[in-house]
C-alpha positions as CSV (number, residue, x, y, z in Angstrom):
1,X,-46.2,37.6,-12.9
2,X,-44.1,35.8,-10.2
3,X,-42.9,37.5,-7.5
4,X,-38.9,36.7,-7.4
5,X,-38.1,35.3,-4.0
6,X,-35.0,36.9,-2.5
7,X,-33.2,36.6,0.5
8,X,-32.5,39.0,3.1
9,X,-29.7,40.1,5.4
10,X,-30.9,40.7,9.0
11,X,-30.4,44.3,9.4
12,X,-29.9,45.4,5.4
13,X,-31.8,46.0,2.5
14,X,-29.3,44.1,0.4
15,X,-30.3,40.3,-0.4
16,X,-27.4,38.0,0.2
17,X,-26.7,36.9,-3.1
18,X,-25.1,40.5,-4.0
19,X,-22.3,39.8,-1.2
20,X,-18.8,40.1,-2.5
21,X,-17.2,37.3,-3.5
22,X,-14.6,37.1,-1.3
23,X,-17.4,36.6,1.3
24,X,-18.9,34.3,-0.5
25,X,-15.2,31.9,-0.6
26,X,-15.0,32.5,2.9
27,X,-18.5,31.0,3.7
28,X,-18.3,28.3,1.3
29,X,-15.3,27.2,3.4
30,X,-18.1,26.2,6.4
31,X,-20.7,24.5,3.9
32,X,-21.1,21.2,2.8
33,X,-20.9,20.5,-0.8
34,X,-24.8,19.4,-0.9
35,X,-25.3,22.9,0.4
36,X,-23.4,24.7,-2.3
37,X,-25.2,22.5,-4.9
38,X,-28.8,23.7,-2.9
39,X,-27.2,27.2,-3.1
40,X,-26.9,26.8,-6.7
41,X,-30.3,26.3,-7.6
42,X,-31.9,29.4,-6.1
43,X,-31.5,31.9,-8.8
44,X,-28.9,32.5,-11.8
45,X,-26.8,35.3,-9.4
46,X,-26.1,32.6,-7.0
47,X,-25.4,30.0,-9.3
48,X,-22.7,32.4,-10.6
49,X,-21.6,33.3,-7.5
50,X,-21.1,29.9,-6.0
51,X,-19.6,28.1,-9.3
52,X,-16.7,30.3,-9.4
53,X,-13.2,28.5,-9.7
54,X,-11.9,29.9,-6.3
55,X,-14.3,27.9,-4.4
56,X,-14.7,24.7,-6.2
57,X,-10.2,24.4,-7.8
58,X,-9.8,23.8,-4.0
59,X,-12.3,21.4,-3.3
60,X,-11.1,19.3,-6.7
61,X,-7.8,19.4,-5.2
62,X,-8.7,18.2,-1.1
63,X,-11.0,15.3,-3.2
64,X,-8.6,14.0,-6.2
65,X,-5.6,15.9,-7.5
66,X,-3.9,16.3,-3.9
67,X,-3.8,12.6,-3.7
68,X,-3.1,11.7,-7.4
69,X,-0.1,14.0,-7.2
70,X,1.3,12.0,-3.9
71,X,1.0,9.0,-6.0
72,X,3.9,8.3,-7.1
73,X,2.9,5.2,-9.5
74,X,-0.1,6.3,-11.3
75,X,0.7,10.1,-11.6
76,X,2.5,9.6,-15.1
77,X,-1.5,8.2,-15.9
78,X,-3.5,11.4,-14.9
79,X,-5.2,13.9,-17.7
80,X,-3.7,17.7,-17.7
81,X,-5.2,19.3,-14.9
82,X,-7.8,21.6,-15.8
83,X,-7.4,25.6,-15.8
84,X,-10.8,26.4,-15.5
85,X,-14.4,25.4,-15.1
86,X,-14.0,23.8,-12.0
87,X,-17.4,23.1,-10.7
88,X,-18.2,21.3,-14.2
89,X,-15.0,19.2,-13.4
90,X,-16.1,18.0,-9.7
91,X,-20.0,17.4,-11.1
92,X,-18.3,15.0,-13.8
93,X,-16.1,13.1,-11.5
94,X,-18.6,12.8,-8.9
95,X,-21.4,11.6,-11.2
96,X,-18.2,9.0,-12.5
97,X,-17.6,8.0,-8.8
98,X,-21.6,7.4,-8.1
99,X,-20.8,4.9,-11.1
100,X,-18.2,2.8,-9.7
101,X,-19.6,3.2,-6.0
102,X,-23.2,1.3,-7.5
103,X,-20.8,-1.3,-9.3
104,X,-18.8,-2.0,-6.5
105,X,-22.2,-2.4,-4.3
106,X,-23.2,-4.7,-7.1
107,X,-20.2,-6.9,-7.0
108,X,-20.9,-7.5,-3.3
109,X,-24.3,-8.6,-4.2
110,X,-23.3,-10.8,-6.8
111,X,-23.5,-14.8,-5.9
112,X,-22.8,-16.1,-9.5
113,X,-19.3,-16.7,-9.4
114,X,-19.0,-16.6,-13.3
115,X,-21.4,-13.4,-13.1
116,X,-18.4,-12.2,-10.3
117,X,-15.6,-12.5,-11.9
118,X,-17.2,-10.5,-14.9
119,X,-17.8,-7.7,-12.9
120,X,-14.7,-7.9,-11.0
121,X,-12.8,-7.3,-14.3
122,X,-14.9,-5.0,-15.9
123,X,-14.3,-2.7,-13.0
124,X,-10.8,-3.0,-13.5
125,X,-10.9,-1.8,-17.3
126,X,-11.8,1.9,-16.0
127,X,-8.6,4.6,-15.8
128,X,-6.3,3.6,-13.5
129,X,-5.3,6.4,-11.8
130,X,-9.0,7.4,-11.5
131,X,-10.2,4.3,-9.6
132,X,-7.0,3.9,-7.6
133,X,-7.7,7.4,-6.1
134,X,-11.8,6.7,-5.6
135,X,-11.0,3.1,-4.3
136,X,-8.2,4.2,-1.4
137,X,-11.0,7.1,-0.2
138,X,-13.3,4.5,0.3
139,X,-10.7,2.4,1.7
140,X,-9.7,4.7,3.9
141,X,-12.9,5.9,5.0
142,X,-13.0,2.0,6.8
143,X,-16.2,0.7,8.1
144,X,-19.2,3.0,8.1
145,X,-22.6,0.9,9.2
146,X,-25.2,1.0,6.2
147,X,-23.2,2.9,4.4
148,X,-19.8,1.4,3.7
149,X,-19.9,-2.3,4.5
150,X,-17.3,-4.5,5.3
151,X,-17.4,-6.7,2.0
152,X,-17.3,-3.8,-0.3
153,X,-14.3,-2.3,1.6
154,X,-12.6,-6.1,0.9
155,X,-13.0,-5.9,-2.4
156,X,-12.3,-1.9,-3.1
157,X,-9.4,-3.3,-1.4
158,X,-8.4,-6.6,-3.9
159,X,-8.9,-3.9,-6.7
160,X,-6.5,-1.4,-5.5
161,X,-3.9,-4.4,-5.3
162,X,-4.5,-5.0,-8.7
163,X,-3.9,-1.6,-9.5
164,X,-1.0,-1.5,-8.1
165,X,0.4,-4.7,-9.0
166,X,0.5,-3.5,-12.5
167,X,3.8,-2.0,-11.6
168,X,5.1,-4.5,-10.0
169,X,4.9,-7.4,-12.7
170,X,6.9,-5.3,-15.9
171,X,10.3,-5.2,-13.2
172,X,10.3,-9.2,-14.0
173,X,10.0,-9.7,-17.3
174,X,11.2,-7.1,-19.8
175,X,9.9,-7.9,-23.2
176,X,13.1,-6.2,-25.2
177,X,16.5,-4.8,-25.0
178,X,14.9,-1.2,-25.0
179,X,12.4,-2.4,-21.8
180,X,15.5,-4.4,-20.0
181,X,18.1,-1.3,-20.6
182,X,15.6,1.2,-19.2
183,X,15.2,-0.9,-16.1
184,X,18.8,-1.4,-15.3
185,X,19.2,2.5,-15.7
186,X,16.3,2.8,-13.5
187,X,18.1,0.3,-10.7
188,X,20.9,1.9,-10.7
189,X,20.2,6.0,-11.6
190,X,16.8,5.8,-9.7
191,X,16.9,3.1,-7.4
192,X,14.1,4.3,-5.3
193,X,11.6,4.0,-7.7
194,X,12.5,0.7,-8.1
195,X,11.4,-0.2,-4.8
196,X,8.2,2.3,-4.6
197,X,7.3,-0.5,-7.4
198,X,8.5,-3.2,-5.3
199,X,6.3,-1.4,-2.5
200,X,3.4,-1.6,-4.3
201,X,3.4,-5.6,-2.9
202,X,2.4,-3.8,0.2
203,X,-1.0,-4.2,1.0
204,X,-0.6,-0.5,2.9
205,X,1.0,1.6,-0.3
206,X,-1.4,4.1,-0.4
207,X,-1.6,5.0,3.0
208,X,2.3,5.0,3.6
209,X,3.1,7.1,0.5
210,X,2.0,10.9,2.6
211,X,5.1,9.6,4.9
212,X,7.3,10.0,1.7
213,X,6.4,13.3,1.1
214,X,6.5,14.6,4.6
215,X,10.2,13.7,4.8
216,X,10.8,15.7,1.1
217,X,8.8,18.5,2.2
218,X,10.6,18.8,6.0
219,X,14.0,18.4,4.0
220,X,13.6,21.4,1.5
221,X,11.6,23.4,4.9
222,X,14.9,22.8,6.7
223,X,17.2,23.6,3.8
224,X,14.9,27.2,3.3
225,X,15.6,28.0,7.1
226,X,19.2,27.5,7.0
227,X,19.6,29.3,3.3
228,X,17.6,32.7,2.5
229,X,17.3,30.8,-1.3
230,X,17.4,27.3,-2.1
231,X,20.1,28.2,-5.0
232,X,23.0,29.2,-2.6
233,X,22.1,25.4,-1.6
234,X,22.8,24.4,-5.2
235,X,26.1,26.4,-5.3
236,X,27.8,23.9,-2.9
237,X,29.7,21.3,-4.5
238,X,27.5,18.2,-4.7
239,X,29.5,16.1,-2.2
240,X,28.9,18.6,0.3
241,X,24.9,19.2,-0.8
242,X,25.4,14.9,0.1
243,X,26.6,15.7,3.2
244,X,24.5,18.1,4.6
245,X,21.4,16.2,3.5
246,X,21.7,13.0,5.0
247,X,22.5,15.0,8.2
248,X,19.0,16.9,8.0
249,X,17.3,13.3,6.6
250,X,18.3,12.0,10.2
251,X,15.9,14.2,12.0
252,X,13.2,12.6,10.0
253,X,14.2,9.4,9.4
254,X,15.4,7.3,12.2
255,X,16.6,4.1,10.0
256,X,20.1,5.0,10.3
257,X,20.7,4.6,13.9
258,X,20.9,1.1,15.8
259,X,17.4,-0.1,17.1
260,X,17.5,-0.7,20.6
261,X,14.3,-3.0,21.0
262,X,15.6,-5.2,18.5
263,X,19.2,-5.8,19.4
264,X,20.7,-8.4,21.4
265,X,24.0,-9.5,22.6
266,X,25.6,-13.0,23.0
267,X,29.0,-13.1,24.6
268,X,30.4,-9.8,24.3
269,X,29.8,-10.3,20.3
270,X,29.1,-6.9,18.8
271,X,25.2,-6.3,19.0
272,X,23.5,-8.2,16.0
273,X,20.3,-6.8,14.8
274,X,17.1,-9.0,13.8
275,X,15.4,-7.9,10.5
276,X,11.7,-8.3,9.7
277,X,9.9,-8.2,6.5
278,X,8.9,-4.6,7.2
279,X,12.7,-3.6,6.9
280,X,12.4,-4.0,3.2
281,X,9.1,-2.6,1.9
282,X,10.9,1.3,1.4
283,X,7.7,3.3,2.1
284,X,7.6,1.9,5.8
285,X,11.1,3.3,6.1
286,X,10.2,6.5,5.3
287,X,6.7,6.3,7.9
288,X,9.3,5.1,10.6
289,X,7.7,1.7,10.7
290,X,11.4,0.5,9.8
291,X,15.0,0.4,10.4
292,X,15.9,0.2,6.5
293,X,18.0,-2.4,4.7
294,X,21.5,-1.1,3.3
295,X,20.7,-0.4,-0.5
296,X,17.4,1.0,0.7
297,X,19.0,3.2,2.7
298,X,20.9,4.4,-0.4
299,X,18.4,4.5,-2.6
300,X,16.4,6.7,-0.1
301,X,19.7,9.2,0.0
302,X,20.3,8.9,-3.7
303,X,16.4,10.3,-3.9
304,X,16.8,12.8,-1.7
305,X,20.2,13.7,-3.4
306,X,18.4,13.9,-7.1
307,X,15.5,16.2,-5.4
308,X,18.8,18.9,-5.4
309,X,20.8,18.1,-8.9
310,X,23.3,15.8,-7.5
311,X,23.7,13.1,-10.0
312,X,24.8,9.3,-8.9
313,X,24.3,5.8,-9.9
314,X,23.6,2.7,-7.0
315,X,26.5,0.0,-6.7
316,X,26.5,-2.7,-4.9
317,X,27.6,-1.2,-1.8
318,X,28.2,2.0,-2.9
319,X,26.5,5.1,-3.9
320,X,28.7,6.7,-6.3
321,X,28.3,10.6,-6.6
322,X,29.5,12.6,-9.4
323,X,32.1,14.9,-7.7
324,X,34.5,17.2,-10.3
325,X,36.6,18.0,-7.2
326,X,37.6,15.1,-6.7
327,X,40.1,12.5,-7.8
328,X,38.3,10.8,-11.1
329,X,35.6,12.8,-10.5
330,X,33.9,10.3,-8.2
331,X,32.8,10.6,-4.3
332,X,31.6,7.3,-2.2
333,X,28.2,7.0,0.1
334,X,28.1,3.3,2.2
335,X,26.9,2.0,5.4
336,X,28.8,0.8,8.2
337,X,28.2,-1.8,10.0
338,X,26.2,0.6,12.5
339,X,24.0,1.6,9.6
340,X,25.3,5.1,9.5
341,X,26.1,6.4,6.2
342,X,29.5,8.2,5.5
343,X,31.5,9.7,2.4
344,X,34.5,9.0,1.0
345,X,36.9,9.5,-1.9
346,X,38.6,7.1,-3.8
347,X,42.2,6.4,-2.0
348,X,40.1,5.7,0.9
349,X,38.2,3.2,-0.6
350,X,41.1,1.7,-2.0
351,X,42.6,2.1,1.2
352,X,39.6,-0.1,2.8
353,X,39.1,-3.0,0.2
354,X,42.8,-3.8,-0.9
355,X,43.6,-4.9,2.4
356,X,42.2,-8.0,1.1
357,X,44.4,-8.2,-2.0
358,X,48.0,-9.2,-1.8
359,X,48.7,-6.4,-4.6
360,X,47.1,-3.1,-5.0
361,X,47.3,-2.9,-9.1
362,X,45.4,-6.3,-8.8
363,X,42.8,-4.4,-7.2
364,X,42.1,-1.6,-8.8
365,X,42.3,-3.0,-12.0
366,X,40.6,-6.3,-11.8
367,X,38.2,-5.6,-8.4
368,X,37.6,-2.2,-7.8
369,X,35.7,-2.1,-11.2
370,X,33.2,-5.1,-10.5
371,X,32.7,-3.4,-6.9
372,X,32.0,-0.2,-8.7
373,X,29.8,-1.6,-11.8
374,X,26.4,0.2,-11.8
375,X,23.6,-2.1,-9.6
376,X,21.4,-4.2,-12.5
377,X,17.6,-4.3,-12.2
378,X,18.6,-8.6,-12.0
379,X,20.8,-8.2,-8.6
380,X,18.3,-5.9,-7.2
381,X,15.2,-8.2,-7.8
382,X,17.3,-11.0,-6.7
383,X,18.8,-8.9,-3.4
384,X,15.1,-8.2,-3.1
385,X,13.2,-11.8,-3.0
386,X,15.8,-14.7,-2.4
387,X,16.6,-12.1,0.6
388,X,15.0,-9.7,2.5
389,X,11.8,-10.7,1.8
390,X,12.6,-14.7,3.0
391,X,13.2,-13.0,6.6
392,X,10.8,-13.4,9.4
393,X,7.5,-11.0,10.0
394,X,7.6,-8.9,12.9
395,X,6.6,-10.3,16.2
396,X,3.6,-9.3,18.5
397,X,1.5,-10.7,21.9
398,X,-1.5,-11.7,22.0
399,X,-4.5,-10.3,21.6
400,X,-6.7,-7.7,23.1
401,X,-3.3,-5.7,23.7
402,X,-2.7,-7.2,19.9
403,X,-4.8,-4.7,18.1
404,X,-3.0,-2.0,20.3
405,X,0.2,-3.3,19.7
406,X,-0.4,-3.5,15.9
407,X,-1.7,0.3,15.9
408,X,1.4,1.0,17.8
409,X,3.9,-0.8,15.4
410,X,2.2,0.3,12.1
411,X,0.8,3.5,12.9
412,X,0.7,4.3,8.9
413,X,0.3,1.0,7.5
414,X,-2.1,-0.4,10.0
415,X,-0.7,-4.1,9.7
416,X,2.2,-6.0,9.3
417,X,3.2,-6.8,5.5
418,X,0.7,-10.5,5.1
419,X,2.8,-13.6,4.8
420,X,0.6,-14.7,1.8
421,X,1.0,-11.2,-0.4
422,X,5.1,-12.1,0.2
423,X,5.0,-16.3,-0.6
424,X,2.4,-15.2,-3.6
425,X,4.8,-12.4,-5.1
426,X,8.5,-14.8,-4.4
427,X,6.5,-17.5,-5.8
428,X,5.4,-15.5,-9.1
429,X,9.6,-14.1,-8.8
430,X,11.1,-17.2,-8.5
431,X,9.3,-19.0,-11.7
432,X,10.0,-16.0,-14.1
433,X,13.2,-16.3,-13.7
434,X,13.6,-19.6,-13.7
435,X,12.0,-19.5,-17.1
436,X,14.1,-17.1,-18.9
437,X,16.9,-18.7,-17.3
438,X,16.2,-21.8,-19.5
439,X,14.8,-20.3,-22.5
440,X,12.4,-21.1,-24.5
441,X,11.3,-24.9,-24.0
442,X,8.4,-27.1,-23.5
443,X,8.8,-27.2,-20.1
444,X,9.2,-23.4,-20.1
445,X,5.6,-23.8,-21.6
446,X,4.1,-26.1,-18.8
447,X,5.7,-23.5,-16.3
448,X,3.9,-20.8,-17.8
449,X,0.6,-22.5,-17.2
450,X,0.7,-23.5,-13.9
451,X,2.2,-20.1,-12.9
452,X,-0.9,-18.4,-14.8
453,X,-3.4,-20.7,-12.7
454,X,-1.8,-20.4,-9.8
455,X,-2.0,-15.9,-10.3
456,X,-5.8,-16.9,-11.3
457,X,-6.7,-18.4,-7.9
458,X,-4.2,-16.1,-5.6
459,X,-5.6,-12.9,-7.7
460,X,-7.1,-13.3,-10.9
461,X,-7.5,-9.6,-11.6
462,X,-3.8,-10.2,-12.0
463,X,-3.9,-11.9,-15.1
464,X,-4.8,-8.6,-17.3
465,X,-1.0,-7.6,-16.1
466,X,0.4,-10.5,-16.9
467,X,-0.8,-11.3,-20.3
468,X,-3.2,-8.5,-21.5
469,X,-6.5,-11.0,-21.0
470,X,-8.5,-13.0,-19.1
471,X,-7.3,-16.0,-21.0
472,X,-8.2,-18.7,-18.3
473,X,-12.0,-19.3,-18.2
474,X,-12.8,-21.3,-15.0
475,X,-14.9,-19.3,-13.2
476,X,-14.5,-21.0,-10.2
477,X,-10.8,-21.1,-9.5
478,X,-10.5,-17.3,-8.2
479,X,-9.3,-16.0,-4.2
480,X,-13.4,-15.2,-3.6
481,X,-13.9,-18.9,-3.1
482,X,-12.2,-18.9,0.1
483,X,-15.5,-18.3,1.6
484,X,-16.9,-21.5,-0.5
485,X,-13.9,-23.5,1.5
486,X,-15.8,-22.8,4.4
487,X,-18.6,-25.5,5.1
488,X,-21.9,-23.6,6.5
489,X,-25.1,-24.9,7.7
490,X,-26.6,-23.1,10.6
491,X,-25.8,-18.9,11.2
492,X,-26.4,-18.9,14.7
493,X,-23.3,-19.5,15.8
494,X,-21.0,-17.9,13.0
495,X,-20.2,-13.8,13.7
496,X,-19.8,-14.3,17.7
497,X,-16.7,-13.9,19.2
498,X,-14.3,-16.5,20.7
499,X,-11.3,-16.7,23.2
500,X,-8.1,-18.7,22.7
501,X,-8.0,-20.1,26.1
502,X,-3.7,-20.5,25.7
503,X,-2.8,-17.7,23.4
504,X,-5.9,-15.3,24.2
505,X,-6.7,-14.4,21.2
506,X,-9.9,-13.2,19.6
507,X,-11.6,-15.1,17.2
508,X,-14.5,-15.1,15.0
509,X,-16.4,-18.5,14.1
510,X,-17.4,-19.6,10.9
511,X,-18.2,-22.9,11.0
512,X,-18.5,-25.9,13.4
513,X,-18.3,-29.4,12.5
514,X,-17.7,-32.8,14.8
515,X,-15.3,-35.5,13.4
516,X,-14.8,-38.7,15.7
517,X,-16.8,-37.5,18.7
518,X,-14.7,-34.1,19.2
519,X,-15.7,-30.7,18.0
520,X,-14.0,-28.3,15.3
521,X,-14.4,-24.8,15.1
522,X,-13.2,-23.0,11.6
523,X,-12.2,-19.0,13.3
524,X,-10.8,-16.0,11.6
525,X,-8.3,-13.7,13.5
526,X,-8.1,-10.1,12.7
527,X,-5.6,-10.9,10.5
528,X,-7.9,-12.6,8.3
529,X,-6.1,-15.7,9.2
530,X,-8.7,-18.6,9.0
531,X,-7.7,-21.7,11.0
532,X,-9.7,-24.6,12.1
533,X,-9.3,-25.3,16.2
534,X,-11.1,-27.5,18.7
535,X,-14.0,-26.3,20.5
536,X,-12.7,-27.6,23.7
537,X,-9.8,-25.0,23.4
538,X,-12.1,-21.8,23.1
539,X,-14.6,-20.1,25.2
540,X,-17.0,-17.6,24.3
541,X,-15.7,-14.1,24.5
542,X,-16.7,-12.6,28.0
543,X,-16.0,-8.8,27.4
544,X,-17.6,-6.0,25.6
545,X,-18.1,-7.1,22.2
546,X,-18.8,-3.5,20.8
547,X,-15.6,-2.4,22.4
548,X,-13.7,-5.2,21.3
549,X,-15.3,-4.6,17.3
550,X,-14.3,-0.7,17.5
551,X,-10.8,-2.0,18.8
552,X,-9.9,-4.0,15.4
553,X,-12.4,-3.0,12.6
554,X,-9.7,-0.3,11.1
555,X,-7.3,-3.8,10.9
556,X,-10.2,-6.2,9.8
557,X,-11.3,-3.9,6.7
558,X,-8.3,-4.5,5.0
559,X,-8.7,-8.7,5.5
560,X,-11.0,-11.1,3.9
561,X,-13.5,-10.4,6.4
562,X,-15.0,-9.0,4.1
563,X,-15.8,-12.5,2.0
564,X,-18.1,-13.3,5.0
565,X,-19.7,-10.4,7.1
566,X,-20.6,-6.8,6.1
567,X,-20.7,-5.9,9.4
568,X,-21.1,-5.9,12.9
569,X,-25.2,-6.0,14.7
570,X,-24.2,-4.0,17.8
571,X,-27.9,-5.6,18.7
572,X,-26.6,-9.0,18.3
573,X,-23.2,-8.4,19.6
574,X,-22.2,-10.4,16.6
575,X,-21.1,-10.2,12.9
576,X,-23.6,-9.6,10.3
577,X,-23.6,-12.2,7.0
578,X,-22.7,-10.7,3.9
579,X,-25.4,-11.4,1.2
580,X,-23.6,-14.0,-0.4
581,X,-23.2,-16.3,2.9
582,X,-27.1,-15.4,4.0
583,X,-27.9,-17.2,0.2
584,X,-25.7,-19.9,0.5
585,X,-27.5,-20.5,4.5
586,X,-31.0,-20.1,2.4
587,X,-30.2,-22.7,-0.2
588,X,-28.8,-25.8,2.1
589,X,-30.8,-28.7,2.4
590,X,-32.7,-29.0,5.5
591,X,-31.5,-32.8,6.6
592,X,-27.8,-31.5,6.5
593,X,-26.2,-31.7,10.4
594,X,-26.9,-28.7,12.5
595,X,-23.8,-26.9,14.3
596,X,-22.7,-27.9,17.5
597,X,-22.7,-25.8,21.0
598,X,-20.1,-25.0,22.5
């Protein structure tokens, strides 16, 4: 008969799997969950012991649920969260995320474009709100040498904007009355929502969306310190709840006040302020990475508003608030000029606007109704593309201070809204509605094929949103081939670092090539920017290369580094070739022309 093995306490007769349980949680707390697993497979008593709900529920939470609850989007996706059996739940999802992990390290290994693509999509037919949450941890984990490499963090990345794009698409073509009459309700009783879908064009979504709920949860902490119970809030009258709100929502959002970097003044004209792209995407308002645009603004107080049972709809350029104290029952929310948002009833807003009309009949009964008319989901997607989104991108220097400065001015988001995501999604914008604009039509027809191929190279994960299917077979018409754009024949000069000798920025080299006697280098930035330049304007990079990597690789990881190097050879003080680029060096022919020196 085996002797059973037990462990002992120093100092007690008792072995350590009789310890009370609330010892046990408070150990657990200091393990890692290999150990708890190890722990497991000593004896039964143990296994019992360390399985129990109240140490694994909050490890299930910290992993997935915390973060599928945050998300705003795919939330209305997830399964009923489970009551019990915890430990069974995490061993199931963790043995599904070993799954996708050895797919995704398959679909960097894969060379076969055709063989690529399949992948690629069959990834994508898994539950959304499943992959979305296992895709941003690795995402946000960034670059870990041997274990995460950079090409499998660009596409993790490429998938999670197909995810979300999925809820950007529906906003521009409603396939019924029922689809287009929910929408408009949503633009104008929900308005935020609206743009948290509109957000989802932003390559940064995930990452931004815990800066949403810190502002909620420091409201309703500041609402509990100033009332004993949040329903003597609720007993105010809702134009006062308005009120007092967008007066706490200031302490945490500083989009209402006049920026003072970015205004300027030209001959004792009133200031002017200079909008960016960033003003526009709402989840970089609520991270402070923006000043806000007026109907963003409103949405974000007609949010907050709902949160405490205050019902409104969005105007043009007026939230309208549901007041029985006042006259008609309404109460009025804009911004001023100064972007500060104030309240008022109706004679004062017919005091304000018929100014402008020679009779005040004629204005309230032919303007005041148009100015009032709920806002529709077409005027806020038009607002929304033709212009915010057609302003500038936010300026920065040059770079080394450039990483700096981007860390500095997207703390949250990590970079700047890319110029191509914005062209990519007006582009897609502008041809839907130009084709339900002209109905039905052969040329409506034509439209609707080149706007398919062109979603098919930009992002051909895309096209499962857009028509249910895969319909377009060419296998070699997809955004991975930017790295087949890039002619290589020799790797010993691609992965090192160069200087812009006028602008000082750092660059990577792909490629070189000589055309008429002079020299061109094909670089990528850290914006993942590829540009070809001539050699004469560069010069090796003369600092320390592993500083300089460890200064950008948080910003790089969410480029399309990724479709070239999986890394950086701290050896080498270069970047390493991802497996696809080392196969397409192996197979060139050996009489091609070698690269030039620099």
């Amino acid at each position: 008969m085996t002797k059973r093995r037990s462990l002992y306490m120093v100092g007690s007769a008792s072995t350590i799997d009789h310890l009370p349980p609330e010892i046990w949680l408070c150990i657990s707390k200091l393990l890692k969950t290999s150990d708890l697993h190890n722990l497991c497979l000593i004896n039964r008593r143990l296994y019992i012991t360390v399985t129990t709900d109240a140490i694994w529920k909050k490890r299930c939470y910290d992993r997935w649920i915390n973060q599928e609850t945050l998300d705003i989007l795919t939330g209305n996706d997830c399964d009923p969260i489970p009551v019990s059996q915890w430990y069974s739940y995490y061993l199931q999802r963790a043995k599904w995320e070993r799954k996708m992990f050895s797919l995704l390290q398959e679909l960097t290994e894969e060379t076969n474009p055709q063989y690529f693509r399949e992948k690629y999509l069959h990834i994508l037919q898994f539950r959304q709100y499943k992959l979305a949450t296992f895709l941003h941890r690795i995402i946000n984990q960034g670059y870990i040498p041997e274990e995460r490499p950079l090409d499998l963090i660009t596409y993790a990345n490429n998938l999670l904007k197909n995810i979300r794009h999925r809820y950007v698409f529906p906003l521009f073509y409603p396939t019924n009355a029922t689809e287009l009459k929910n929408l408009n309700s949503m633009a104008s009783r929900d308005a935020e929502m609206v743009y948290l879908r509109l957000s989802a064009i932003d390559t940064a979504f995930h990452d931004l969306l815990d800066a949403r709920e810190f502002v909620f949860s420091g409201i309703y902490s500041d609402l509990l310190q100033k009332y004993k119970k949040i329903e003597e809030f609720l007993k105010l009258r809702p134009v006062t709840r308005v009120s007092k709100l967008i007066s706490i929502s200031t302490d945490y959002l500083d989009c209402f006040s006049q920026p003072n970097d970015t205004v300027h003044e030209t001959n004792n004209r009133d200031p002017e302020r200079e909008l960016h792209r960033e003003d526009f995407m709402l989840l970089r308002v609520y991270s402070r990475e923006s000043r806000g645009y007026k109907t963003i603004i409103l949405a974000i107080i007609q949010a907050i508003a709902k949160r405490f049972n205050v019902e409104s709809y969005l105007a043009r350029d007026h939230l309208v608030v549901l007041e029985p104290e006042f006259p008609d029952g309404q109460a009025f929310v804009t911004i001023n000029e100064d972007y500060q948002p104030y309240i008022f009833n109706r004679e004062d807003l017919i005091s304000v606007w018929s100014s402008n009309f020679p009779h005040t009949v004629n204005f309230e009964s032919m303007a005041l109704p148009a100015l009032l008319e709920p806002m529709s989901i077409q005027h806020l997607l038009t607002e929304f593309f033709r212009e915010l989104l057609r302003c500038k991108p936010r300026p920065f220097e040059g770079y080394p201070d450039r990483a700096h400065a981007l860390r500095d001015m997207f703390p949250y988001g990590k970079v700047e809204v890319p110029r191509d995501v914005i062209m990519y999604f007006s582009f897609i914008y502008d041809l839907f509605d130009g084709m339900f604009e002209s109905g039905m039509t052969s040329l409506r027809g034509q439209i609707l094929r080149d706007l398919l191929n062109y979603v098919n190279a930009n992002n051909f994960g895309d096209l499962n949103i857009i028509i249910g299917q895969n319909a377009l077979k060419e296998p070699n018409d997809c955004w991975s081939n930017k790295r087949d754009y890039v002619l290589l024949d020799d790797d010993n000069k691609i992965g090192y670092f160069y200087k812009d000798i006028e602008t000082d920025d750092t660059l990577c080299a792909l490629n070189q090539y000589e055309v008429d006697g002079k020299i061109f280098v094909t670089t990528i930035d850290i914006l993942g920017e590829i540009r070809v330049r001539l050699a004469e304007g560069l010069m090796p990079f003369q600092g320390d290369c592993d500083m300089l990597w460890k200064s950008f690789s948080c910003v790089v990881s969410r480029t399309d580094w990724g479709l070239f190097f999986k890394g950086y050879d701290e050896e080498k003080h270069r970047m390493q070739l991802s497996s696809y680029i080392e196969e397409k060096l192996f197979n060139l022919l050996d009489d091609e022309q070698p690269l030039y020196h620099l």
